[in-house]
N, C-alpha and C positions, 0 to 999 in steps of 0.2 A: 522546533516550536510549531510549525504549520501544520504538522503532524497531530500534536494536542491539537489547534484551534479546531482542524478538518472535525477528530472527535468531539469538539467542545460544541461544533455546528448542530453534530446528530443528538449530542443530549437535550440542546437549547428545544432541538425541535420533540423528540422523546418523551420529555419530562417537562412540556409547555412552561419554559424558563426562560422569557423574554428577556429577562434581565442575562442570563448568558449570551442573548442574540446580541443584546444591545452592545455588550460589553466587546463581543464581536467587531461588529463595525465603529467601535470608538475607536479602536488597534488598527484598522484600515483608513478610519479618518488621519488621525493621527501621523500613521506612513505614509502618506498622500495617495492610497491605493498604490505603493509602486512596489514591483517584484523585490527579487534580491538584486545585488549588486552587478552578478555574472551572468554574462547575456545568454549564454549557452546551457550554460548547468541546471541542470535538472531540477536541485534541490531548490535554488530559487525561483523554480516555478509556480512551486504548490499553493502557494497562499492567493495565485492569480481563481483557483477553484472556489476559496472562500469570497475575492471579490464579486467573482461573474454569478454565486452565489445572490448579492443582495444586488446587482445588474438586472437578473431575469427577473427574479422578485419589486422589485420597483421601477422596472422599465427603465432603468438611468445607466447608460452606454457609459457616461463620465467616469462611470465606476472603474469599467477593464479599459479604459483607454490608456493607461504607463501597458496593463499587458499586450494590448494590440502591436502597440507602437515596436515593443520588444520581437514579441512572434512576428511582425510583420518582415524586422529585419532577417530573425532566423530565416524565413522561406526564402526571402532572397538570396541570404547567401548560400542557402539548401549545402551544409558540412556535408560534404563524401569521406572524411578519415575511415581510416581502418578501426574496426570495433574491436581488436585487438588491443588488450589494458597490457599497456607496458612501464614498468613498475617503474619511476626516476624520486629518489629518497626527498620530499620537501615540494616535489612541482606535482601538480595533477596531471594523471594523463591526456596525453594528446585525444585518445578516444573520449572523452568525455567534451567533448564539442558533439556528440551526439549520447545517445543513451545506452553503453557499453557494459552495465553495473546492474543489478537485476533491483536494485533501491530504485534505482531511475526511473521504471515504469511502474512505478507507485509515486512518484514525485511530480513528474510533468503529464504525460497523456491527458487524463482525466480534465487536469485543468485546461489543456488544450482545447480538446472535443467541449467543454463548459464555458468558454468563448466562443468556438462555433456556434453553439445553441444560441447565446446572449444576443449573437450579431446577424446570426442567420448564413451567417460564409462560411461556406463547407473546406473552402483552402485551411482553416485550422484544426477542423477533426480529418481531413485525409493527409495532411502533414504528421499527426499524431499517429494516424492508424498505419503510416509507411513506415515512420520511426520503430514504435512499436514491434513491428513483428519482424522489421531487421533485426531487433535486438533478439528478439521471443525465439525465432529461426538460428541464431549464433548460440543461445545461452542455455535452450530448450535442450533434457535430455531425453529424447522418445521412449527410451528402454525405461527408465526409472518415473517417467512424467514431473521432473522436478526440474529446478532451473541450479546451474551453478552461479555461484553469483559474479564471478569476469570470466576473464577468457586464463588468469593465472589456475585457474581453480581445476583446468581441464584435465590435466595429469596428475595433479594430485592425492593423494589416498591418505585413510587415519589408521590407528594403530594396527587393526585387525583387517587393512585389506581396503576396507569400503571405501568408495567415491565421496567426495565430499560433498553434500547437500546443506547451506548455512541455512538454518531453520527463520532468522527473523529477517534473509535476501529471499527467500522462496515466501515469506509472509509479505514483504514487502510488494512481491508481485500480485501473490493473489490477491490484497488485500486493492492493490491499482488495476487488475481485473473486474474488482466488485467497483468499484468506484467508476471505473469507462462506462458499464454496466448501465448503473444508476445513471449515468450523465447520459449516454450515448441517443439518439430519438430512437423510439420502442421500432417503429416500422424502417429504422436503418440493415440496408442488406448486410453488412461488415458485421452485428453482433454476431449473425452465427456461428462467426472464427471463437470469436473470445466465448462464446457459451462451450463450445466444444472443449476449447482448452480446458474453461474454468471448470467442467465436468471431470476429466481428468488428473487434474491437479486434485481436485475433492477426494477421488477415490486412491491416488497416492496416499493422501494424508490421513484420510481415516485408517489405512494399512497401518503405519506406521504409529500412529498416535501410542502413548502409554496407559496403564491403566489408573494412573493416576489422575491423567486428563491431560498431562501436558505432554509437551514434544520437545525429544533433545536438541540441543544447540546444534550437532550434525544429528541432520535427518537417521541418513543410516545408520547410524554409531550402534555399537553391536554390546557397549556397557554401561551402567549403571552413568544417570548424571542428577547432578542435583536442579530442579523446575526452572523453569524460563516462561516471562511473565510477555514480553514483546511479541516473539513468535507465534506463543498461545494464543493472544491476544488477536490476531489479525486473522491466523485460521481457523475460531471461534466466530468471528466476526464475518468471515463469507461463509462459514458453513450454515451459520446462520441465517443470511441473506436467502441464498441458496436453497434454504428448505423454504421460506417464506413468502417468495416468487415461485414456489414450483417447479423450480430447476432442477431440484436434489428431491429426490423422491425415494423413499425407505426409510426405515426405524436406523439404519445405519447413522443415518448425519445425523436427525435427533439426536442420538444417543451419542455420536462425537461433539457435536455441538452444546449438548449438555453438562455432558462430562470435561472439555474443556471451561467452562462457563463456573461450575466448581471449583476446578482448580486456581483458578483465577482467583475467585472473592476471599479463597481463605488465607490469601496473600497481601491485602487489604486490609493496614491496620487499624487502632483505634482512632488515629488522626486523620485516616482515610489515604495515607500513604500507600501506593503500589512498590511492594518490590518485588526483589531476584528480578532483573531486566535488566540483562545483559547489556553492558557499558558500549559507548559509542566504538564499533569498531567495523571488518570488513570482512570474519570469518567466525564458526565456533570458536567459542572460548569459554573463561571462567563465571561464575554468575556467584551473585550469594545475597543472605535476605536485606541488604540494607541498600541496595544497588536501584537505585530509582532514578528514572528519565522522563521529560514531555511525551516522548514517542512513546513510549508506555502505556503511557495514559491513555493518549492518544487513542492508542487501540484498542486500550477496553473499553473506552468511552463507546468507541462504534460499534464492540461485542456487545455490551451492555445494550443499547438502542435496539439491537436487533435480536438478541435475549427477550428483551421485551415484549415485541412484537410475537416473537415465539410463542413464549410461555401463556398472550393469551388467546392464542389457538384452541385452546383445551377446553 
């Protein structure tokens, strides 16, 4: 869900839809502004980015104070686990006390570094930006510039040989690259790690992209798959970004960005349904059209937003 709301933020602002804002902060009134349940877990983090959101916007600190309170504890107790995911059938892993999972650094960072801004304490974006590239460093493959998404995925291979690269853990990252991006202060020294990378990643994925516009569930996958609407979705969504800020510079990302951005809407029913997005899971798999998720949305929402911005360039 935080995933939608992140996207439902950039339409509100997109598509001058106050009544989206509003609707926004009634869901954070409502939860008393407080995270998820799990002090450590990533995924419970993200919604802390929509609070510190209307925090910096109205100058009211009351906003991220359950996230303060939560971060504040994390740095204390500063987790050293091993970032090694090791699989026990029903319990999470022990590495997930830190950010072991390549979804992870699209779930908490951003919102991290978007509480430093709120508060002005830099201890929460160099908490973020340490975690971060411990993970980025463990999960990052130099040779392919893609990330696996745990440390199970390392040995791994698909039918024809190839490494596995899961298309919507490599979107999750890029998509928490554009977001640190966006949050990070412009004259902060630290961006130019993540511009680098995010450069990189770009020209992976425009290699790889199809000509349909989308990208298989494994990156590398050497045979036909039927579209995936999440992954699309979020590397649409920085490549977007990317050309917009000036970062991405050639008719390349255009033309990937575009052609993703297609493939997308024609998935897009008459009830305004997204499908093919791929079901909640932790590697390639199956996908088919009636498969619809928040994080979906989510991501087109924010490709959409910056489609936008694109298109009026021209």
């Amino acid at each position: 869900m935080g995933t939608f709301y992140v996207g439902l933020a950039d339409a509100a602002d997109a598509l001058e839809r106050p009544d989206y804002d509003k609707a926004l902060k009634d869901i954070a009134v409502a939860d008393g502004w407080r995270l998820g349940d799990r002090l450590t877990h990533a995924d419970d983090h993200l919604v802390g980015l929509i609070h510190a959101r209307y925090a910096i916007r109205e100058n009211n600190l009351d906003y991220i104070a359950p996230a303060r309170a939560s971060f504040d504890q994390i740095i204390a107790k500063n987790p050293q686990v091993s970032l090694e995911f090791i699989e026990v059938p029903g319990v999470e892993s022990e590495c997930q006390e830190r950010w072991c999972w390549a979804d992870a650094l699209y779930m908490a960072p951003a919102a991290w570094m978007a509480v430093g801004v709120a508060t002005g304490d830099d201890r929460y974006i160099a908490y973020a930006d340490k975690e971060f590239w411990a993970a980025a460093d463990y999960l990052y493959d130099k040779e392919a510039k893609l990330f696996f998404r745990d440390s199970r995925f390392f040995p791994q291979r698909g039918p024809d040989g190839e490494k596995v690269y899961w298309a919507r853990g490599n979107g999750w990252v890029y998509g928490g690259i554009v977001n640190i991006l966006r949050t990070m202060p412009q004259k902060d020294p630290r961006r130019a790690r993540y511009i680098k990378l995010f450069k990189e990643m770009s020209d992976a994925l425009v290699a790889v992209q199809q000509d349909n516009g989308f990208w298989h569930t494994s990156l590398a996958a050497l045979r036909p798959e039927p579209p995936e609407t999440s992954g699309t979705g979020f590397f649409t969504y920085g490549l977007a970004w990317g050309v917009n800020e000036g970062i991405l510079k050639g008719p390349e990302y255009v033309r990937a960005a575009r052609l993703g951005w297609a493939g997308l809407t024609q998935y897009v029913d008459a009830d305004g349904r997204l499908g093919y997005v791929q079901q909640v899971g932790d590697r390639p798999g199956d996908v088919r059209p009636g498969d619809m998720q928040f994080y979906g949305v989510g991501a087109y929402l924010q490709a959409g937003g910056q489609m936008l911005k694109l298109e009026s360039r021209k």
